[in-house]
C-alpha positions as CSV (number, residue, x, y, z in Angstrom):
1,X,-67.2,-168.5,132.3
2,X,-69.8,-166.1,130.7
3,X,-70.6,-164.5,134.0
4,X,-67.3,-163.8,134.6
5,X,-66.3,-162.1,130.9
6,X,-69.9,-160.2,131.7
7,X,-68.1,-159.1,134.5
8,X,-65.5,-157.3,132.9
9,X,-68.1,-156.3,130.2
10,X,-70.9,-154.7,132.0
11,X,-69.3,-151.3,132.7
12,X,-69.4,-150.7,128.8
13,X,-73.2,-151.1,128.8
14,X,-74.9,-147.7,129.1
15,X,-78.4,-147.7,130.1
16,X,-81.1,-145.6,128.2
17,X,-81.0,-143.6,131.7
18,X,-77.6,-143.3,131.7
19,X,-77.7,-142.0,128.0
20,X,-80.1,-139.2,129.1
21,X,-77.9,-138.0,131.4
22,X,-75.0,-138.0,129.4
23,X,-77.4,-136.1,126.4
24,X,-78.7,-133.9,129.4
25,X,-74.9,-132.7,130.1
26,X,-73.9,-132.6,126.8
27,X,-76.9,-129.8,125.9
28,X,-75.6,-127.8,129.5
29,X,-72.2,-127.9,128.0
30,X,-73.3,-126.8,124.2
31,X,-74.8,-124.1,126.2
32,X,-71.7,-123.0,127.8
33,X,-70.1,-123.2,124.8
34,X,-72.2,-120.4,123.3
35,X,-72.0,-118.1,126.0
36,X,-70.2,-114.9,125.7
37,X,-68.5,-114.7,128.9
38,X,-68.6,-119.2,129.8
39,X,-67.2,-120.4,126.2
40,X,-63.2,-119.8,127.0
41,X,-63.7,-122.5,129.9
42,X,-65.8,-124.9,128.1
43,X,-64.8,-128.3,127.2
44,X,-67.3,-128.3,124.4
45,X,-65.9,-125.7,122.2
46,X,-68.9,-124.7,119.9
47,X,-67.1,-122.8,117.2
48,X,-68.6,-120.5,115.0
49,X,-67.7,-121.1,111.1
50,X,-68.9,-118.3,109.2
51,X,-71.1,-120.6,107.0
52,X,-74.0,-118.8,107.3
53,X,-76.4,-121.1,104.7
54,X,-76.5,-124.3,102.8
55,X,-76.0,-124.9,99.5
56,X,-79.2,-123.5,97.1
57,X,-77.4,-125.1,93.8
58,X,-76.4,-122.4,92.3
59,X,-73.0,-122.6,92.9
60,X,-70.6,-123.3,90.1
61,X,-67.0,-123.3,88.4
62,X,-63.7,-125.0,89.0
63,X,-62.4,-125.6,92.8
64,X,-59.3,-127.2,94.3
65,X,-59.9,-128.7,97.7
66,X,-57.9,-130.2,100.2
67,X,-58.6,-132.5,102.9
68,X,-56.0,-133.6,106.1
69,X,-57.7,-134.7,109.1
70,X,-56.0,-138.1,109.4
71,X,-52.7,-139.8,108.2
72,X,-53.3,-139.1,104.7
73,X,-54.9,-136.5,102.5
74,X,-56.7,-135.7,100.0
75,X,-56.5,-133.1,97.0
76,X,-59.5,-132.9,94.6
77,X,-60.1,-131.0,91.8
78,X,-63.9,-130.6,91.7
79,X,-66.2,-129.0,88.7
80,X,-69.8,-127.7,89.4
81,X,-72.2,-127.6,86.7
82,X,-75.1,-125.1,87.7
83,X,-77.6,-126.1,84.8
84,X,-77.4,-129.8,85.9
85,X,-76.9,-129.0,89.4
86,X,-74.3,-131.2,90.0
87,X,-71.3,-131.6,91.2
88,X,-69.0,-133.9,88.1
89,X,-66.0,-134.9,90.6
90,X,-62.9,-134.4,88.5
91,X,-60.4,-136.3,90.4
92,X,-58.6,-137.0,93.5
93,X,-55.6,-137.8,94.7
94,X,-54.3,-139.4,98.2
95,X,-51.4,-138.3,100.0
96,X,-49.7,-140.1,102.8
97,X,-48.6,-138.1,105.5
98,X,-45.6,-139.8,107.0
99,X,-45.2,-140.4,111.0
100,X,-41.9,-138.3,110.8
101,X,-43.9,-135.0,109.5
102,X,-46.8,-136.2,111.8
103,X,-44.3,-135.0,114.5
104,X,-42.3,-132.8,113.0
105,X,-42.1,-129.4,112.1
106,X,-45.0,-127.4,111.0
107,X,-42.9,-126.1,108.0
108,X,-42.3,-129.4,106.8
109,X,-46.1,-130.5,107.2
110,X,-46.6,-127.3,104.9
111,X,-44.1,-127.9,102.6
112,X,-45.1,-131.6,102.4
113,X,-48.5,-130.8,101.6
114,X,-47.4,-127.9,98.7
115,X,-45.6,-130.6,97.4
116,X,-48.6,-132.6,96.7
117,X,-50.7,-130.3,95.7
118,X,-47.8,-129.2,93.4
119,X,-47.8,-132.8,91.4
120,X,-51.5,-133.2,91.6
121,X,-51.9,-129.9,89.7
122,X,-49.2,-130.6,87.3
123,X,-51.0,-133.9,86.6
124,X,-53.9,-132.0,85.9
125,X,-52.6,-129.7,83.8
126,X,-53.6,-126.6,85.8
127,X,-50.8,-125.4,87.0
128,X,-51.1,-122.0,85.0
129,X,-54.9,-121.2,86.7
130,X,-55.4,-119.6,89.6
131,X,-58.3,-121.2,91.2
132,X,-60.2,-121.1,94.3
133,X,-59.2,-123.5,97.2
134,X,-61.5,-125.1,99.7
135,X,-59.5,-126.4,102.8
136,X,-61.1,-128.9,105.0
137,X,-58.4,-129.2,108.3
138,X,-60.1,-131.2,110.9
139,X,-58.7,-130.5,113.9
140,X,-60.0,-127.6,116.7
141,X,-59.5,-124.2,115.5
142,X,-61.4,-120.9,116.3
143,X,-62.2,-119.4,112.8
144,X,-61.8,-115.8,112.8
145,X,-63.3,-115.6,109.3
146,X,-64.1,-117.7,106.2
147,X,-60.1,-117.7,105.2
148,X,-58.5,-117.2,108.9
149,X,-58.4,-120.3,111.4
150,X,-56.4,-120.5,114.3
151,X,-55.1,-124.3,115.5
152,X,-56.4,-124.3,119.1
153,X,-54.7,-127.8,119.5
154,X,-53.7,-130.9,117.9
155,X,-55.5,-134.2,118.0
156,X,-55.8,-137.3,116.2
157,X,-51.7,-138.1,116.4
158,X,-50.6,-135.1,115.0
159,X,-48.0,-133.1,117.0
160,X,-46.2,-130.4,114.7
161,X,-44.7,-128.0,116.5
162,X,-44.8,-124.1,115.3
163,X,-48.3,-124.7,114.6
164,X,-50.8,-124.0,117.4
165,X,-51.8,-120.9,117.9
166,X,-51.4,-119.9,114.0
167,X,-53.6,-118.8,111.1
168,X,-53.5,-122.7,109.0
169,X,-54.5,-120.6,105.5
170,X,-51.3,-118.6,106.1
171,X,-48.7,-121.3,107.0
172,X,-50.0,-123.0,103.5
173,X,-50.1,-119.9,102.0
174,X,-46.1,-119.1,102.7
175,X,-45.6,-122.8,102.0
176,X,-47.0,-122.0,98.2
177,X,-45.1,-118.9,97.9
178,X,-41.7,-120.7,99.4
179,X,-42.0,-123.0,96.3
180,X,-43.1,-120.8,93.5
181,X,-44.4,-123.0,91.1
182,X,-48.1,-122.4,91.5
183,X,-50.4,-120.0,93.2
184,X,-54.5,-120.3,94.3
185,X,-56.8,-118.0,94.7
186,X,-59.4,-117.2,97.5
187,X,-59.4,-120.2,100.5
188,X,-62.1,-121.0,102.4
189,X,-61.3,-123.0,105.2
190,X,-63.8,-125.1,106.8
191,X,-64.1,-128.2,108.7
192,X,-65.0,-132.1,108.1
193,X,-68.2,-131.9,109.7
194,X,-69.3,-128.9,107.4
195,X,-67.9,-130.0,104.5
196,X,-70.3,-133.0,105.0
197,X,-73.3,-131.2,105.9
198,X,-72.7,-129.1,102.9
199,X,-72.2,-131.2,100.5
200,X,-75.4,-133.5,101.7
201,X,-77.5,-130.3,101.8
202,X,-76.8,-130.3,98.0
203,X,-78.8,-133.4,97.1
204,X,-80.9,-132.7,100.4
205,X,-82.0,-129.1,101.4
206,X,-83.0,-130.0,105.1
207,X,-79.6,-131.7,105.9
208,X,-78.6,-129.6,109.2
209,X,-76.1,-131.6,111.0
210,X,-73.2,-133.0,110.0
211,X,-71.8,-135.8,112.0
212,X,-68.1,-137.5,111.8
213,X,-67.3,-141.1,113.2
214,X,-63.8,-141.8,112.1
215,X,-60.2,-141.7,113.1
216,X,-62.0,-138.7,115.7
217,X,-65.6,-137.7,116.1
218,X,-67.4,-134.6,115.9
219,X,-70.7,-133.0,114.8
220,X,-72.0,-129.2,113.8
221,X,-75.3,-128.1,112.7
222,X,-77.2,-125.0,112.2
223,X,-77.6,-122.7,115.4
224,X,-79.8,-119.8,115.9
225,X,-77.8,-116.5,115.3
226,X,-79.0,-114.9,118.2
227,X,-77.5,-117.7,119.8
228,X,-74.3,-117.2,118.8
229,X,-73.3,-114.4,121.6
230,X,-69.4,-113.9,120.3
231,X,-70.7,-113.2,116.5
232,X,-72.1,-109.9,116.1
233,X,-75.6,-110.3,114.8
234,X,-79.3,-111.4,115.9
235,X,-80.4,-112.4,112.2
236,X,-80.7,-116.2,110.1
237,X,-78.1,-119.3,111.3
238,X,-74.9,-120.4,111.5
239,X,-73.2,-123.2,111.7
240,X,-71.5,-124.3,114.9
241,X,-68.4,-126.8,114.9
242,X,-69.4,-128.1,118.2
243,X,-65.7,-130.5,118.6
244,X,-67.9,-132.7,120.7
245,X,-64.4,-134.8,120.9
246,X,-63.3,-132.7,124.0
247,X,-66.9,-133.5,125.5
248,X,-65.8,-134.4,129.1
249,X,-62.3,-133.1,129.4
250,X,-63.5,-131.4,132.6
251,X,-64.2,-134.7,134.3
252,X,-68.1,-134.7,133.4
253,X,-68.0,-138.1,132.2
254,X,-66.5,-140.0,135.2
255,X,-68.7,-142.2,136.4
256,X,-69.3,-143.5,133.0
257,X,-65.2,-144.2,132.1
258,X,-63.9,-147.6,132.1
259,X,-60.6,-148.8,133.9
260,X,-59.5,-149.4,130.5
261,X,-60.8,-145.5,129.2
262,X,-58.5,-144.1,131.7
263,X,-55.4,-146.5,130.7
264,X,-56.2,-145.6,126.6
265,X,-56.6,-141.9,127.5
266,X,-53.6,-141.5,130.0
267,X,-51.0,-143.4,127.0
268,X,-52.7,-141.4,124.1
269,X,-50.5,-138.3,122.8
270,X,-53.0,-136.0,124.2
271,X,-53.9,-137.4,127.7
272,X,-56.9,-135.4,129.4
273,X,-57.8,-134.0,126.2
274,X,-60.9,-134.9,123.6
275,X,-62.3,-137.9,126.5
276,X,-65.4,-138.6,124.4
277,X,-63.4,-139.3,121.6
278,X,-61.5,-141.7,122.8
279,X,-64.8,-143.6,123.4
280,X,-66.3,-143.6,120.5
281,X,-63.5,-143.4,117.5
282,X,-61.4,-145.4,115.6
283,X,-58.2,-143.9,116.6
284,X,-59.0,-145.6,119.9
285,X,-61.6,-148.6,119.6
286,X,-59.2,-151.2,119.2
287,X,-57.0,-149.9,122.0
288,X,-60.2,-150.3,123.9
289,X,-60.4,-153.9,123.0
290,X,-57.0,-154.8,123.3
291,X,-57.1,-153.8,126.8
292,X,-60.1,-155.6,127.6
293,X,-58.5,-158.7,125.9
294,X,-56.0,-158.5,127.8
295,X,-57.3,-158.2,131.1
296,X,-59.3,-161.4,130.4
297,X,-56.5,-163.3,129.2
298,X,-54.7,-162.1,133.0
299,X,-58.1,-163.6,134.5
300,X,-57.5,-166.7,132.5
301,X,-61.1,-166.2,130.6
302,X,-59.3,-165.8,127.3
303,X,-56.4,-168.0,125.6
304,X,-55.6,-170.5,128.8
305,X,-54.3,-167.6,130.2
306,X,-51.2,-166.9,127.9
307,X,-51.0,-163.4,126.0
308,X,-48.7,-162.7,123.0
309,X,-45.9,-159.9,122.6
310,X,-48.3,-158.8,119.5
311,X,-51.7,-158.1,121.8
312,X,-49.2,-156.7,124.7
313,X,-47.8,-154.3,122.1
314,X,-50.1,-150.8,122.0
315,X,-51.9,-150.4,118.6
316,X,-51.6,-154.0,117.3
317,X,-55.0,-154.6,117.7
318,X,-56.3,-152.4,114.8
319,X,-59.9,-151.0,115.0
320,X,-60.4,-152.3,111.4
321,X,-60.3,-155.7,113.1
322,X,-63.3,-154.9,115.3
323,X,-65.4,-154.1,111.8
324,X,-63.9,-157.6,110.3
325,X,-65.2,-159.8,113.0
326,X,-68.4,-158.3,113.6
327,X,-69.1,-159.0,110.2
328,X,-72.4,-160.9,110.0
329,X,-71.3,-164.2,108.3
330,X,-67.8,-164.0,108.0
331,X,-67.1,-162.6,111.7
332,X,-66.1,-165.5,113.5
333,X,-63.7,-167.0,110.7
334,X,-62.1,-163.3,110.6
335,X,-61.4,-163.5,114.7
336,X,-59.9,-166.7,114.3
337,X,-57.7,-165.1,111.2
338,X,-56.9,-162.1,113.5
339,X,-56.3,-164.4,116.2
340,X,-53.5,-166.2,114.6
341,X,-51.8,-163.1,113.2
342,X,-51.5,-162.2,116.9
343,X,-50.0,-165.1,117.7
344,X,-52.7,-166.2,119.9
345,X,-53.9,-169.8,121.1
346,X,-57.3,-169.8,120.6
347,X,-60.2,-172.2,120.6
348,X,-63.9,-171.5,119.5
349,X,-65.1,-170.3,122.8
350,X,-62.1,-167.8,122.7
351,X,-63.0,-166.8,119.1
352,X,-66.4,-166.1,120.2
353,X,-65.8,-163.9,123.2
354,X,-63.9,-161.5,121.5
355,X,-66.6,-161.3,119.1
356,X,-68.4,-160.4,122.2
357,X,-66.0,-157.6,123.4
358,X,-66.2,-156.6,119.9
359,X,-69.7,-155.9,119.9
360,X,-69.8,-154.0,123.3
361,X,-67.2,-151.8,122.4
362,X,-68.7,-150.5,119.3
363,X,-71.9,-150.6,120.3
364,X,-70.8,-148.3,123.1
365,X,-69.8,-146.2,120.6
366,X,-72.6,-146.0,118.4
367,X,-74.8,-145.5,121.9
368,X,-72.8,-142.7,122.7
369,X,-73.1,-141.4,119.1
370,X,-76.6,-141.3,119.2
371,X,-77.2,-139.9,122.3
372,X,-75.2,-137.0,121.0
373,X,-76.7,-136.8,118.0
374,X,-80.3,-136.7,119.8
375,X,-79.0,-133.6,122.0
376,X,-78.0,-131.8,118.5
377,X,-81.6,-132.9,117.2
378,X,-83.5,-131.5,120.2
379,X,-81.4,-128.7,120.0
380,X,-82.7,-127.4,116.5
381,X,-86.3,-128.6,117.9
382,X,-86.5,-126.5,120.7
383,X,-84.4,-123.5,119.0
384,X,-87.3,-123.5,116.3
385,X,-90.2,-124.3,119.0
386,X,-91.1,-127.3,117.1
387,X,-93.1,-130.6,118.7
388,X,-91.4,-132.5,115.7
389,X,-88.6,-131.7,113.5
390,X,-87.6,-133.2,110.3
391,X,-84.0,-133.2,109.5
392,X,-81.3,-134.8,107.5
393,X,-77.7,-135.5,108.5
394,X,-74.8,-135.8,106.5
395,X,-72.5,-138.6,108.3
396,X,-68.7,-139.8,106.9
397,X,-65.4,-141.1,108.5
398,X,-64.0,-144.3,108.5
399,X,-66.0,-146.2,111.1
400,X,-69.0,-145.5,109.7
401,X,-68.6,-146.3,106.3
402,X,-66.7,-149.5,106.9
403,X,-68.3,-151.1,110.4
404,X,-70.7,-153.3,109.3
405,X,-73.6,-152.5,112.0
């Protein structure tokens, strides 16, 4: 049956060709997104944020930082040493951020996250210091300045109302003062792709880009200033937030979408929105799969034909799952595992094509990934008129670290 299950399979599989012309479109877009009068219509936002340099290591002192991107966060409190250089990470602490304030209020997702911050720095015993605050919030917002970020929207499940359209530092700010237990001093706001090129291009001066493949994607590196038309100023770089995520939202990538793209993106929260996302992260690869799964089971290619209320129910086919049976020697027991949790009546054949499906999904992914990253790449090159160009990049989220190709 392995022409049929091909069948079903080949749409995923991007040429080299077709992976120039997505890059190709993806550089017209970046382009559009820099351009004074083009970059309120484009679907590639290309956000300027103020971080004008990499660290040079001479930075140093005590800093709180915060981290929400996902569904939980993160509060650090970080010390940097200047003589050594380095950075000795204090300690962290995770937060959950329940499903409820998910979808609540944006008061309540501020008051929820004071409240953390709160017990972390009463665990720390600095609640009488008033230190500086680093706040990585990694969704799309236009940065006015190094401590004022508007929401643009919501991605990544999130849905608080009260909140789009608003300066973030201020709505944590009053959620601070409304408790009254605490204060911080400057914030600088910044976003997860920065925060990894930064703190990369402290061990390694040439890291320019900054690349997240997690619960959502993104990149930013270092642009030209001159570039830059909606900054004022001709001189050194900046670095862009590109929110390659909403890549496609204008229908550019329609020939290359997947009957089962179209169903993931049209029951997401945020249908239309952030298309190349939904390709590539792990917010959606396991819907992906579970689609696929079960269109083959409907075909009769996969488990005689008979699906479970567990793979017909949306988001029961986690994207950890995909990492787990891709894994090199363990894989195919892990399916069969999975499989059983489902519910599922599989046999070995079974096991082994949704290792298959698996595989093309994520590879997808990473294909799509690259290509991106190639268009940033070339991007620097030509900016810089260079026939070669040596860079680093800083890469983090979820799917990255833990997928084991």
């Amino acid at each position: 049956d392995n022409k049929c299950v091909g069948k079903y399979l080949e749409p995923f599989s991007l040429s080299l060709e077709k992976l120039q012309e997505v890059s190709a479109q993806l550089q017209k877009d970046m382009t559009r997104g820099l351009g004074k009068h083009t970059h309120h219509r484009a679907s590639v936002k290309m956000l300027p944020t103020f971080v004008r340099a990499t660290p040079d290591g001479t930075e140093k002192g005590d800093f709180l930082a915060l981290d929400l991107g996902g569904t939980n966060f993160r509060v650090l409190h970080v010390r940097v040493m200047e003589e050594e250089q380095k950075v000795l990470k204090m300690d962290s602490q995770i937060c959950a951020i329940p499903q409820e304030i998910m979808l609540g209020t944006g008061e309540q997702l501020f008051d929820h996250i004071a409240e953390c911050l709160s017990e972390f720095l009463d665990s720390q015993k600095l609640k009488r210091q008033t230190l500086p605050l680093g706040f990585t919030f990694s969704f799309p917002c236009e940065q006015k300045e190094i401590d004022k970020s508007i929401l643009i929207c919501w991605t990544k499940g999130f849905n608080c109302s009260g909140v789009e359209g608003e300066d973030v530092v201020k709505l944590l700010k009053e959620a601070i003062h409304r408790r009254g237990d605490y204060d911080i001093g400057s914030v600088a706001m910044v976003n997860d792709t920065v925060g990894t090129m930064m703190s990369c291009g402290y061990w390694d001066r040439s890291c320019e880009i900054g690349m997240i493949i997690g619960t959502g994607t993104n990149a930013c590196y270092m642009e030209e200033m001159k570039n830059v038309k909606r900054v004022e100023g001709e001189d050194g770089r900046m670095c862009i937030n590109t929110e390659w995520g909403g890549f496609g939202d204008d229908g550019s990538l329609g020939d290359i979408l997947t009957e089962f793209d179209k169903v993931v993106d049209k029951t997401s929260l945020n249908p239309g929105v952030h298309i190349f996302e939904k390709m590539i992260s792990g917010m959606y690869l396991g819907e992906v799969v579970r689609l696929v799964l079960i269109k083959l089971t409907e075909e009769k290619l996969l488990f005689k034909g008979e699906a479970s209320a567990a793979l017909l129910t949306p988001g029961k086919f986690e994207t950890r799952f995909i990492s787990e049976i891709e894994e090199p020697d363990s894989g195919l027991e892990n399916a069969q595992q999975i499989l059983t949790k489902l519910n599922l009546k599989w046999d070995l054949v079974d096991a082994r094509v949704v290792r298959l499906v698996c595989d093309t999904i994520s590879s997808r992914s990473a294909r799509l990934c690259a290509a991106a990253l190639a268009t940033i790449a070339n991007r620097i090159r030509l900016n810089r008129g260079l026939d070669y160009l040596k860079t680093a990049v800083g890469v983090d989220g979820t799917v990255y670290r833990k997928h084991p190709k």
